[in-house]
N, CA, C and O atoms as a CHARMM CRD file, in Angstrom:
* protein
*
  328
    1    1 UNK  N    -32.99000 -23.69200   2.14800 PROA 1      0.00000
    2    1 UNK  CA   -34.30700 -23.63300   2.76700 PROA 1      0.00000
    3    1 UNK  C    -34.19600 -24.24300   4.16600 PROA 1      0.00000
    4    1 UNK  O    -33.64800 -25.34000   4.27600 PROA 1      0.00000
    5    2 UNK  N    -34.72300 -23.55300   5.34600 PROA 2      0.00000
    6    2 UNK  CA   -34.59700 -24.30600   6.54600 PROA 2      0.00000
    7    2 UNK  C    -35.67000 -25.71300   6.95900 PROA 2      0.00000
    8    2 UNK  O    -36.82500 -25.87900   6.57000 PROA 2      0.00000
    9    3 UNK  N    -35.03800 -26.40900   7.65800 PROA 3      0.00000
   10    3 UNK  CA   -35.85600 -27.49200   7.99100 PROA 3      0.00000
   11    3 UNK  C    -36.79400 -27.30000   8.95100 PROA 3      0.00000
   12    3 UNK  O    -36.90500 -26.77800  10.06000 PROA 3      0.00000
   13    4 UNK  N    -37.72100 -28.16900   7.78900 PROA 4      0.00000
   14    4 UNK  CA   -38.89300 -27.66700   9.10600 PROA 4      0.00000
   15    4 UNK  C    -39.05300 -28.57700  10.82500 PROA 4      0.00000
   16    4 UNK  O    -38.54100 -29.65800  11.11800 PROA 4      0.00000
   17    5 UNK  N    -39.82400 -27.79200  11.60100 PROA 5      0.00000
   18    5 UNK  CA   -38.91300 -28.22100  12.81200 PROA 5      0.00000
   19    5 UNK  C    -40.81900 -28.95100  13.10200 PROA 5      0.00000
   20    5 UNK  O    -41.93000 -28.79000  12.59700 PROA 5      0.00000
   21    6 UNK  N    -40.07300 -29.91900  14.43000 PROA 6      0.00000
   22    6 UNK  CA   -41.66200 -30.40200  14.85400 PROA 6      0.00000
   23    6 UNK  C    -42.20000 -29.46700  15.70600 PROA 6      0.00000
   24    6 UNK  O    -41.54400 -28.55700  16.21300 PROA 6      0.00000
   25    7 UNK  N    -43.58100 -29.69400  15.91200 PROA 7      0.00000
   26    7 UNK  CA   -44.15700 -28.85800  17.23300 PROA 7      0.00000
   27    7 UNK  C    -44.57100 -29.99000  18.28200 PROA 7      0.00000
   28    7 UNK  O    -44.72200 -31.20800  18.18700 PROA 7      0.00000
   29    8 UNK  N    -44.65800 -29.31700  19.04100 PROA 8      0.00000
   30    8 UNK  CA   -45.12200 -29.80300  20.64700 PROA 8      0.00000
   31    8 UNK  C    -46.11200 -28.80900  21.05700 PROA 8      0.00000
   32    8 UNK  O    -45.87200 -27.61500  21.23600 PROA 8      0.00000
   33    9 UNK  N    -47.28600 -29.41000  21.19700 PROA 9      0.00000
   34    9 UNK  CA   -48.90100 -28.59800  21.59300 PROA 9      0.00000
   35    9 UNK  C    -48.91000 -28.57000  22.93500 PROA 9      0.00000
   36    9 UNK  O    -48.80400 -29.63500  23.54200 PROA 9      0.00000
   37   10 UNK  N    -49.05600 -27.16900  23.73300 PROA 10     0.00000
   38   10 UNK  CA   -49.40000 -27.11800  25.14200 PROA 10     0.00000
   39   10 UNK  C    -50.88500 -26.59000  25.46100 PROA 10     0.00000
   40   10 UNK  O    -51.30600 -25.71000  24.71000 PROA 10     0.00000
   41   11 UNK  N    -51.64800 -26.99800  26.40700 PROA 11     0.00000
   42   11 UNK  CA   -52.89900 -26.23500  26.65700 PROA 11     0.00000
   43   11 UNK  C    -53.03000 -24.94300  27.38300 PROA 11     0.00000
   44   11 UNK  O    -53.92100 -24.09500  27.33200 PROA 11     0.00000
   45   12 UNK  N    -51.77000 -25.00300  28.17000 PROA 12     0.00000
   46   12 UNK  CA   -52.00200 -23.50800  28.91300 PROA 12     0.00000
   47   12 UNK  C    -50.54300 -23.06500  28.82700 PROA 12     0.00000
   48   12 UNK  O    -49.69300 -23.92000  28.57700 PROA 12     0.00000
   49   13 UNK  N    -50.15500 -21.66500  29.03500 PROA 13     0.00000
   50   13 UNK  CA   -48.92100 -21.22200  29.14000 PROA 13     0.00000
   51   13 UNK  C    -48.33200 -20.26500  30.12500 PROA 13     0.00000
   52   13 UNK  O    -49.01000 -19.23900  30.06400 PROA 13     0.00000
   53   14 UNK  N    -47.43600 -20.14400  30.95000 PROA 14     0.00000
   54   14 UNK  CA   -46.47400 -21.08400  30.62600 PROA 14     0.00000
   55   14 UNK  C    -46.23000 -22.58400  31.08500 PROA 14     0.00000
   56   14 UNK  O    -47.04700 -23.24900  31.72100 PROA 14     0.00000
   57   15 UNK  N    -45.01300 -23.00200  30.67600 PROA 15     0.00000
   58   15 UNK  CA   -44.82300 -24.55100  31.13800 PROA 15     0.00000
   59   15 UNK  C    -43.32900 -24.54300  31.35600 PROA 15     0.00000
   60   15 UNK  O    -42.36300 -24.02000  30.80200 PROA 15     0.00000
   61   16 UNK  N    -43.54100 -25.36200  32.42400 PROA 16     0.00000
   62   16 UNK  CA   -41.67100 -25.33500  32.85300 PROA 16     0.00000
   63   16 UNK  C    -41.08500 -26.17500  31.66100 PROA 16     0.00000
   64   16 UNK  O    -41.67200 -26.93500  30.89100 PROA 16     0.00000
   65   17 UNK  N    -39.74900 -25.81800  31.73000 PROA 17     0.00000
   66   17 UNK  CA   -39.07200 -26.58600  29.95700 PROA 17     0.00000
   67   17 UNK  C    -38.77000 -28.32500  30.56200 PROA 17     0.00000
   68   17 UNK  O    -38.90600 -29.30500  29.83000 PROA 17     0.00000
   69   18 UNK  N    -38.48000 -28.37400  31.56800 PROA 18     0.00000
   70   18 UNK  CA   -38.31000 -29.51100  32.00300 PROA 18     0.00000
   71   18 UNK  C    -39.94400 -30.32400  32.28600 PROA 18     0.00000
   72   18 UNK  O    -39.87100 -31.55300  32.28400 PROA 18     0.00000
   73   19 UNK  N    -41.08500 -29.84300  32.47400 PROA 19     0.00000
   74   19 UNK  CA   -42.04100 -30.71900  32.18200 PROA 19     0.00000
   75   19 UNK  C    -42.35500 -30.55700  30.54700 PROA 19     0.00000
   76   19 UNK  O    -43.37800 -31.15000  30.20300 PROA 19     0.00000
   77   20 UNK  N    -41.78300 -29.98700  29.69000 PROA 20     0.00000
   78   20 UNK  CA   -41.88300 -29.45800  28.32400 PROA 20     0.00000
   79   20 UNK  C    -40.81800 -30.92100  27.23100 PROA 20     0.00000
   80   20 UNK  O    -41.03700 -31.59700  26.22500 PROA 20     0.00000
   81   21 UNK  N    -40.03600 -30.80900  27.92200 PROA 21     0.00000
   82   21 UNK  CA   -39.02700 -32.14000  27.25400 PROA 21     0.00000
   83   21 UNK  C    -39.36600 -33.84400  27.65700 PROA 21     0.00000
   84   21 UNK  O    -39.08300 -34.91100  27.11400 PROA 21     0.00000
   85   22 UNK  N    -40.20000 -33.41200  29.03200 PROA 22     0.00000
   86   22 UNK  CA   -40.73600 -34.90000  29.37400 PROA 22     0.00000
   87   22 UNK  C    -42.28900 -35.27900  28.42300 PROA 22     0.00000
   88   22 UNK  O    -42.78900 -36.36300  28.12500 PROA 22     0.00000
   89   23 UNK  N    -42.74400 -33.80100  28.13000 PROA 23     0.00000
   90   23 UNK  CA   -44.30600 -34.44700  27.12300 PROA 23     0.00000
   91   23 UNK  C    -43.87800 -34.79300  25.93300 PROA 23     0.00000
   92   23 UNK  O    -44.32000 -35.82800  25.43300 PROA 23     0.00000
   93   24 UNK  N    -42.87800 -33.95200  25.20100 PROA 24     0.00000
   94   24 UNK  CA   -42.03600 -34.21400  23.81200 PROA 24     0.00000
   95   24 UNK  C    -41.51500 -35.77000  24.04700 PROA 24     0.00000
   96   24 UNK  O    -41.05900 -36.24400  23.00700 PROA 24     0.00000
   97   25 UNK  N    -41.48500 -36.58900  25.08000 PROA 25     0.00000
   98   25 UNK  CA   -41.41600 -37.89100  24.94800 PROA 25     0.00000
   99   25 UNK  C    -40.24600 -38.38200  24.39900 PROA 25     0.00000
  100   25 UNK  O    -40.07600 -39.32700  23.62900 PROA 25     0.00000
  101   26 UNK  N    -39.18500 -37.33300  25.07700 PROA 26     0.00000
  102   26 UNK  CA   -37.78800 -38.03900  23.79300 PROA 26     0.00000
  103   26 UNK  C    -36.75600 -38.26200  25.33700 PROA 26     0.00000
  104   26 UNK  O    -35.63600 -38.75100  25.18700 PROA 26     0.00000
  105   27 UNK  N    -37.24000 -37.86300  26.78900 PROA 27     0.00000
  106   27 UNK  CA   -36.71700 -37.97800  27.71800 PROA 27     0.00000
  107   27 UNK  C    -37.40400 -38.66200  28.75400 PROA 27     0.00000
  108   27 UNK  O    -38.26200 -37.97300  29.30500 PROA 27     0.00000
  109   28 UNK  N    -37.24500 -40.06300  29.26600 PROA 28     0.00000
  110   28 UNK  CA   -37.93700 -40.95600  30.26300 PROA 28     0.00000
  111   28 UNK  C    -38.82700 -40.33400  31.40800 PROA 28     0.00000
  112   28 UNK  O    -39.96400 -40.64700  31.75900 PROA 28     0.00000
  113   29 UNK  N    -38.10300 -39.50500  31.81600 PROA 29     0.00000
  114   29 UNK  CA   -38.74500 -38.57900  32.81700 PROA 29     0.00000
  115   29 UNK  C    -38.06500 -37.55400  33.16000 PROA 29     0.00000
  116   29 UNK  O    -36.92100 -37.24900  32.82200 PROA 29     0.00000
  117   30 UNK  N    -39.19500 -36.72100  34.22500 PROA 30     0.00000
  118   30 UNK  CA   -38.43200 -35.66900  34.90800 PROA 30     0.00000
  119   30 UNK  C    -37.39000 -35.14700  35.06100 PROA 30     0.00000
  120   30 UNK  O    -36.93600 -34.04100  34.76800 PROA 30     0.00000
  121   31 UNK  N    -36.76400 -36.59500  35.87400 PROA 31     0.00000
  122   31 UNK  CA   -35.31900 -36.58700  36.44300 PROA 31     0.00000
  123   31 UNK  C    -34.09600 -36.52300  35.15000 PROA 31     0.00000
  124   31 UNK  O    -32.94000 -36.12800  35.30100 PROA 31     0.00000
  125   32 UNK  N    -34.52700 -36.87400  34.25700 PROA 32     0.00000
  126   32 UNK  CA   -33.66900 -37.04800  32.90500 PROA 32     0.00000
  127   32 UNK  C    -33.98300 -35.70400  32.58600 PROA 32     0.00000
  128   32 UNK  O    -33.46400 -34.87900  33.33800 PROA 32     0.00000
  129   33 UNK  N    -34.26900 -35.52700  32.21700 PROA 33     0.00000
  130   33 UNK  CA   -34.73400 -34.00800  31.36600 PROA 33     0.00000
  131   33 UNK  C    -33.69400 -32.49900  32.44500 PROA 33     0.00000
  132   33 UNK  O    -33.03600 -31.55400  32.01200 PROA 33     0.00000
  133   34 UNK  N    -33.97300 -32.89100  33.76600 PROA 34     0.00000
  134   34 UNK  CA   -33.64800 -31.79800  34.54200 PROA 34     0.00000
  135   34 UNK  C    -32.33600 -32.40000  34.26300 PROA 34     0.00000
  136   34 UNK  O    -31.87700 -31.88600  33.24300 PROA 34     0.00000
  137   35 UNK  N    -31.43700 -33.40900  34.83600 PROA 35     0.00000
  138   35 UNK  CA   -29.98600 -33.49500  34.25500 PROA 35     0.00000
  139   35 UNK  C    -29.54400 -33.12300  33.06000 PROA 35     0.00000
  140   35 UNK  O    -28.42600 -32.60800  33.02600 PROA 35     0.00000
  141   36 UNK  N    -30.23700 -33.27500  31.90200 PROA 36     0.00000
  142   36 UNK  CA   -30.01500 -32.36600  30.66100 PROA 36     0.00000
  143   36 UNK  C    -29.87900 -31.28400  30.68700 PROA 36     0.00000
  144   36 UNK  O    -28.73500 -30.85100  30.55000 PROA 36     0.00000
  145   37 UNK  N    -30.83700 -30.49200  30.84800 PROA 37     0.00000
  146   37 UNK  CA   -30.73700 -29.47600  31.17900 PROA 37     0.00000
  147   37 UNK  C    -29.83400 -28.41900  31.69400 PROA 37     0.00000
  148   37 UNK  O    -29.58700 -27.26800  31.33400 PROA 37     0.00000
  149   38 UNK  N    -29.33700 -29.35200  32.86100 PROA 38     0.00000
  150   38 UNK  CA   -28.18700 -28.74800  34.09900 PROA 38     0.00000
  151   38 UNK  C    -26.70900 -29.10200  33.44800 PROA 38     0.00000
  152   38 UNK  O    -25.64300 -28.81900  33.99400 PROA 38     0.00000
  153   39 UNK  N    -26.78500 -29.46600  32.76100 PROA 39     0.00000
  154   39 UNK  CA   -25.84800 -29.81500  31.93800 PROA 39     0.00000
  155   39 UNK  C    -25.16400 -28.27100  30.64100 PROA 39     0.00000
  156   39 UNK  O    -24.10900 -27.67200  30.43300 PROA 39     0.00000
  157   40 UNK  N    -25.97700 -28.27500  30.34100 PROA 40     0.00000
  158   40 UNK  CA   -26.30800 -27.37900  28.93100 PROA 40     0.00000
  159   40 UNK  C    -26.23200 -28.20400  28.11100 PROA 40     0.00000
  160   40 UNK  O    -25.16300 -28.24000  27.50200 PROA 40     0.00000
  161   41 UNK  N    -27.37000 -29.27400  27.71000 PROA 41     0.00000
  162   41 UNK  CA   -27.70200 -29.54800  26.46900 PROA 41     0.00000
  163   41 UNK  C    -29.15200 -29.21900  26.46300 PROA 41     0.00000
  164   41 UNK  O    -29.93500 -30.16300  26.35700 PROA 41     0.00000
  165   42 UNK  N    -29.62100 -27.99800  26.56300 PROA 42     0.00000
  166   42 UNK  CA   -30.83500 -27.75900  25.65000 PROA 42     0.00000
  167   42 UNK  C    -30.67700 -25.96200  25.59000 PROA 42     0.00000
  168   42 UNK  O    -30.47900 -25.32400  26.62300 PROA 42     0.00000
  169   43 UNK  N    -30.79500 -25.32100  24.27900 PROA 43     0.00000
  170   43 UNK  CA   -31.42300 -24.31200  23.93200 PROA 43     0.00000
  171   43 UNK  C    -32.34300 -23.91000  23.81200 PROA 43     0.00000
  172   43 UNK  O    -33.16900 -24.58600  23.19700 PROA 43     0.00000
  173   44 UNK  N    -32.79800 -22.34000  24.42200 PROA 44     0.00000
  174   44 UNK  CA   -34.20700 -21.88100  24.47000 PROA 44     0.00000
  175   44 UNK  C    -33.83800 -21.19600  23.77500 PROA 44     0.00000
  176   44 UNK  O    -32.75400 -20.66400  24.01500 PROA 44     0.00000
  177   45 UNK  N    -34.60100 -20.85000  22.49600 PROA 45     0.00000
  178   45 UNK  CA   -34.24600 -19.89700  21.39600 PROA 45     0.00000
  179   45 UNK  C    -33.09800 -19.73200  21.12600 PROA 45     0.00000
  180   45 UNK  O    -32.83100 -18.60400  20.71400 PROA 45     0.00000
  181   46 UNK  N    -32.31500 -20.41200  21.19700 PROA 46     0.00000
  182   46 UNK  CA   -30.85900 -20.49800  20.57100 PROA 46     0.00000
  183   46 UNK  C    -29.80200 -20.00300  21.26900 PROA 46     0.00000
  184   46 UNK  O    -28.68000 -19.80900  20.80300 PROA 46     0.00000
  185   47 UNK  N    -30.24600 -19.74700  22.66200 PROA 47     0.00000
  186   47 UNK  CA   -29.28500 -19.63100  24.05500 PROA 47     0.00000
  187   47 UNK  C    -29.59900 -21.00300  24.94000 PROA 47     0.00000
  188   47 UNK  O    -30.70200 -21.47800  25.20700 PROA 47     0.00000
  189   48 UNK  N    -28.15100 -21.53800  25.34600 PROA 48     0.00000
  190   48 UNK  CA   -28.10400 -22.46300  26.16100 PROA 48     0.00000
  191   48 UNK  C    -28.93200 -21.77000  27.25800 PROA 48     0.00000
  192   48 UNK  O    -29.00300 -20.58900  27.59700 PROA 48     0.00000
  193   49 UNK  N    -29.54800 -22.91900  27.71200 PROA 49     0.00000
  194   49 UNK  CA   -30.45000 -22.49600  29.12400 PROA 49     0.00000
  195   49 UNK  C    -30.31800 -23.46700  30.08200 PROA 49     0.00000
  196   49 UNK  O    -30.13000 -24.63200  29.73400 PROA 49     0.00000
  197   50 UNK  N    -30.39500 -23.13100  31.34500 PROA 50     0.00000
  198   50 UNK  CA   -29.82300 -24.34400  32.55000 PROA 50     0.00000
  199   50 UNK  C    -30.58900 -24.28800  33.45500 PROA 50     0.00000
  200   50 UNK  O    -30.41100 -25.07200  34.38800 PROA 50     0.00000
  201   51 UNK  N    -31.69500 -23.35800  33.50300 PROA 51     0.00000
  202   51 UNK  CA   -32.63700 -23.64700  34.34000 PROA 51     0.00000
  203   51 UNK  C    -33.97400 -24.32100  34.26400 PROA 51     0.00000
  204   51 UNK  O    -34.81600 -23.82800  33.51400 PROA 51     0.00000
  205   52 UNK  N    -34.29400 -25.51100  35.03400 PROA 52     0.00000
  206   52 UNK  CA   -34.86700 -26.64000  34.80500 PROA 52     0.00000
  207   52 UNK  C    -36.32600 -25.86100  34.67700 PROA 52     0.00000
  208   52 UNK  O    -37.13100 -26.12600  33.78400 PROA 52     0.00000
  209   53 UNK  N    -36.54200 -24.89000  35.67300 PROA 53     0.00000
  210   53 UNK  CA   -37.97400 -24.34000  35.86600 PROA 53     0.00000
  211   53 UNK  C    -38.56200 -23.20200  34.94100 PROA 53     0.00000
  212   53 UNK  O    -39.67200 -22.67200  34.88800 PROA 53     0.00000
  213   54 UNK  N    -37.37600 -23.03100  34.22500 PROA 54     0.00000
  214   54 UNK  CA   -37.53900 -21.41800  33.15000 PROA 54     0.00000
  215   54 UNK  C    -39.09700 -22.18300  32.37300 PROA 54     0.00000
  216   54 UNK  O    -39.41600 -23.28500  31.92500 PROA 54     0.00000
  217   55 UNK  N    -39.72600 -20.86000  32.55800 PROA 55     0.00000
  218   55 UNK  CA   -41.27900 -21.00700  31.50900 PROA 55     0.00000
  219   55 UNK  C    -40.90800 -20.75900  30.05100 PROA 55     0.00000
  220   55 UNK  O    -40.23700 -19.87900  29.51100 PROA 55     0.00000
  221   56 UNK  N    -41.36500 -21.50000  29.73000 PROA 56     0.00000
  222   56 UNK  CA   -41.86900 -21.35000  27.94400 PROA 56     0.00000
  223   56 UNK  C    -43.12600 -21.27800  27.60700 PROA 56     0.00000
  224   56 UNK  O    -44.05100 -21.92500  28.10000 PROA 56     0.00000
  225   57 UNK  N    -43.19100 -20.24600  26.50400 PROA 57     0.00000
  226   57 UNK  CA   -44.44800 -19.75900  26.10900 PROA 57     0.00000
  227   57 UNK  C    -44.33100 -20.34600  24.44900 PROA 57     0.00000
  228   57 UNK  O    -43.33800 -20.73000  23.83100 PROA 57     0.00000
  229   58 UNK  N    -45.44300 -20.26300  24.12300 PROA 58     0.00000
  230   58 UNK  CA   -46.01600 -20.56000  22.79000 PROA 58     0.00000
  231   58 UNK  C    -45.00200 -20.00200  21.79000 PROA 58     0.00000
  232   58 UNK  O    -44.72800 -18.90900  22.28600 PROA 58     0.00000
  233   59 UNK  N    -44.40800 -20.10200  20.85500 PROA 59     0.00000
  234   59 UNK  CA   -43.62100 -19.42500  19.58000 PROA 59     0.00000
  235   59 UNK  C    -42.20300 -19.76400  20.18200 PROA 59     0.00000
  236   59 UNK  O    -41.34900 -19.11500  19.57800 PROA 59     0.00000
  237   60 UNK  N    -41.63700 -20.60400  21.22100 PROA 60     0.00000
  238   60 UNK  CA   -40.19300 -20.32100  21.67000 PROA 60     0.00000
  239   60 UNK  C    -40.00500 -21.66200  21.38700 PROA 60     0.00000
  240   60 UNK  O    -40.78600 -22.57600  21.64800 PROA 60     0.00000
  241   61 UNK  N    -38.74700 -21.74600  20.74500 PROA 61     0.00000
  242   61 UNK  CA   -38.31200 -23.06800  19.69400 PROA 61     0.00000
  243   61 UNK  C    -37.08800 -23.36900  21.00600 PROA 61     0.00000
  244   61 UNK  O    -36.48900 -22.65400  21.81000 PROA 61     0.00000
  245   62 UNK  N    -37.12500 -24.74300  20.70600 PROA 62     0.00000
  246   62 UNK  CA   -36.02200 -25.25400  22.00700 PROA 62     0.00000
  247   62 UNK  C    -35.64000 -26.41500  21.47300 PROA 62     0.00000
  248   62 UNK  O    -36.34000 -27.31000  20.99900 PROA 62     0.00000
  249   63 UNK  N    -34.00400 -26.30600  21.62800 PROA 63     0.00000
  250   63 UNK  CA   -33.14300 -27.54200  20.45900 PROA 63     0.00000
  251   63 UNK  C    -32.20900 -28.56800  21.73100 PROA 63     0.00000
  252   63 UNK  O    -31.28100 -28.18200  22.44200 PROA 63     0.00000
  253   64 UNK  N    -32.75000 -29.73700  21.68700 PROA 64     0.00000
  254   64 UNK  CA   -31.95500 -30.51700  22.57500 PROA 64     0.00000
  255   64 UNK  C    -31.89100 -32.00800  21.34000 PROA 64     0.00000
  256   64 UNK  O    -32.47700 -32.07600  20.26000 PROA 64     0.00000
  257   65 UNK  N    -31.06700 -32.95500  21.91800 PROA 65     0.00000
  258   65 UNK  CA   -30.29800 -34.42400  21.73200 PROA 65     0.00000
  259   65 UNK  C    -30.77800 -34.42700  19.93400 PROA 65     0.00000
  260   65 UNK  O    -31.61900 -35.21900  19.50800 PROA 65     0.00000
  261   66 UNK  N    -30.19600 -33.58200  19.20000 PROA 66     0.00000
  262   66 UNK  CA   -30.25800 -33.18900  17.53500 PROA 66     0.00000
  263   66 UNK  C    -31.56700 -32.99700  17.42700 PROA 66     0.00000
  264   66 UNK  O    -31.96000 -33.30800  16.30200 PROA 66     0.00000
  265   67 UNK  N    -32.59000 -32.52600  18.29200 PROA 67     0.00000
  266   67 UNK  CA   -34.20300 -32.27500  17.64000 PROA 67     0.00000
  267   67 UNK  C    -34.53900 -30.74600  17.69300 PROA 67     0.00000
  268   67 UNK  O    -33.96800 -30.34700  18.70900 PROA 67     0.00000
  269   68 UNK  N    -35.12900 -29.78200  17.15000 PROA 68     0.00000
  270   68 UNK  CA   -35.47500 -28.78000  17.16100 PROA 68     0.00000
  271   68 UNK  C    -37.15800 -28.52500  16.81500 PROA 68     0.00000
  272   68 UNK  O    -37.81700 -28.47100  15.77600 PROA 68     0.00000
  273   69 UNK  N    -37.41700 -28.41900  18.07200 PROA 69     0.00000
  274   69 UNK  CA   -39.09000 -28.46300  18.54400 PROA 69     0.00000
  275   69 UNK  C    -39.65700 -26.84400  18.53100 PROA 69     0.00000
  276   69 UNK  O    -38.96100 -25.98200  19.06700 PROA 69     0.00000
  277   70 UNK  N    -40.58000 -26.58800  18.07700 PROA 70     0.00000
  278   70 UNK  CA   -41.61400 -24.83300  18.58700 PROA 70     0.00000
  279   70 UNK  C    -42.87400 -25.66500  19.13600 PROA 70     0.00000
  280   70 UNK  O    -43.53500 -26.59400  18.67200 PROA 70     0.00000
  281   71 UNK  N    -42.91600 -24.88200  20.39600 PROA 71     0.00000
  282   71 UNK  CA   -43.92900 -24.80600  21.18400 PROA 71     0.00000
  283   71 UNK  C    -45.49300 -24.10100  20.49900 PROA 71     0.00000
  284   71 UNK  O    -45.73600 -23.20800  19.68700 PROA 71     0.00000
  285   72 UNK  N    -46.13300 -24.82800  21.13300 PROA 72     0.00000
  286   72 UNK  CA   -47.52100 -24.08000  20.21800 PROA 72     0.00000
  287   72 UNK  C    -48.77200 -24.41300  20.92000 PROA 72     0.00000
  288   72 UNK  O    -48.68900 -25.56900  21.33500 PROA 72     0.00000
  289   73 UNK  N    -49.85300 -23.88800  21.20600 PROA 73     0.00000
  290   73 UNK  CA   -50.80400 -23.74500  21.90700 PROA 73     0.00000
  291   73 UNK  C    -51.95400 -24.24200  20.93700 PROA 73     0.00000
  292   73 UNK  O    -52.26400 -23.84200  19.81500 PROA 73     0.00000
  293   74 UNK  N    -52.55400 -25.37000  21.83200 PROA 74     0.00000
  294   74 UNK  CA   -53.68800 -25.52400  21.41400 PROA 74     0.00000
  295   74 UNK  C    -54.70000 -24.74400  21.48800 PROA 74     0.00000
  296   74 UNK  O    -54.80300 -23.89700  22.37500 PROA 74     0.00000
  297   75 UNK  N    -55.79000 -24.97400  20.34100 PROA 75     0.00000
  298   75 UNK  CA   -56.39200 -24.05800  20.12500 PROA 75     0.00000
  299   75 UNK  C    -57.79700 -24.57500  21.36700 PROA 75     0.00000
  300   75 UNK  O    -57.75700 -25.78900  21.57000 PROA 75     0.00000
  301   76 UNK  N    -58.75100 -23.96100  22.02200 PROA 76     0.00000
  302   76 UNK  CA   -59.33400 -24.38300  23.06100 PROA 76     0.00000
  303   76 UNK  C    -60.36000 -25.34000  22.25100 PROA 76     0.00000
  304   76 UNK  O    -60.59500 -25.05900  21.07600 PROA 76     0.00000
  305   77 UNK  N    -60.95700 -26.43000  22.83500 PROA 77     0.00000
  306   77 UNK  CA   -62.09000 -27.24400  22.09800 PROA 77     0.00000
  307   77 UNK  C    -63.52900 -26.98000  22.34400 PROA 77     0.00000
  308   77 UNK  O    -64.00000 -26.35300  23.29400 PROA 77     0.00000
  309   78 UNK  N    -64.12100 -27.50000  21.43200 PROA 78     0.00000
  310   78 UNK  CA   -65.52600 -26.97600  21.92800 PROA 78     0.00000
  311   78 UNK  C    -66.03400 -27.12600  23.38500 PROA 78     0.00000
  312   78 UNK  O    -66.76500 -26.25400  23.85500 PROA 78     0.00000
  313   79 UNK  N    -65.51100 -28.66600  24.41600 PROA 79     0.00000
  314   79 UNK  CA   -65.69700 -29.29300  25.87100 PROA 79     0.00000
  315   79 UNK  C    -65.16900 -28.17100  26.48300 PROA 79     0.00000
  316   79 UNK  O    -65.91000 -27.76500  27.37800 PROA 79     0.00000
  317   80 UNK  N    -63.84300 -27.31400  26.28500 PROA 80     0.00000
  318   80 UNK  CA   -63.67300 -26.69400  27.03900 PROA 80     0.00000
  319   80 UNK  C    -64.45700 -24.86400  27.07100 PROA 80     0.00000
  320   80 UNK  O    -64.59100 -24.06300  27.99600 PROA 80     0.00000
  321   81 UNK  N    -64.72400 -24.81700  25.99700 PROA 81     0.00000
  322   81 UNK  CA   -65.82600 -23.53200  26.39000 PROA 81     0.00000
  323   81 UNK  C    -67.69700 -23.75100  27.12700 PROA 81     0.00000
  324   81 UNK  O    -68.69100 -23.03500  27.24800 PROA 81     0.00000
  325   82 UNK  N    -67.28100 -25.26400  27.47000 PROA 82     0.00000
  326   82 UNK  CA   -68.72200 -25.41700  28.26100 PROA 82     0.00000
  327   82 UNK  C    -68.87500 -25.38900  29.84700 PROA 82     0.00000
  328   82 UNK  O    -69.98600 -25.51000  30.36300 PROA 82     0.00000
């Protein structure tokens, strides 16, 4: 049975993966996240990816430092349909 993976909630889409690994809170900042990155330690759907600015959309699972995260969209709140 596969493990289930965490999510990370975005409000709008897309989002660069490098401001995407700094909200997931497992990378200090920016600057950390984009050296990861440039590196090849993070997968976008299960291809190494090296570009700091590539967009991610809602349903695209991205595996960096042993964690495997899916992106997912919040659903809008009642404040924001006013």
């Amino acid at each position: 049975m596969p493990e289930p993976m965490d999510k990370v909630a975005i409000n709008t889409e897309p989002i660069d993966l490098s401001k995407l690994l700094k909200l997931d809170n497992v990378v200090s900042g920016g600057g950390e996240a984009k050296i990861l990155i440039a590196e090849g330690g993070v997968k976008l759907n299960g291809e190494v990816e090296t570009r700091k600015r590539k967009k991610v959309f809602a349903g695209d699972v991205i595996e960096y430092l042993d964690r495997t995260i899916q992106v997912v969209l919040k659903p809008p709140s009642d404040k924001d349909l006013t």
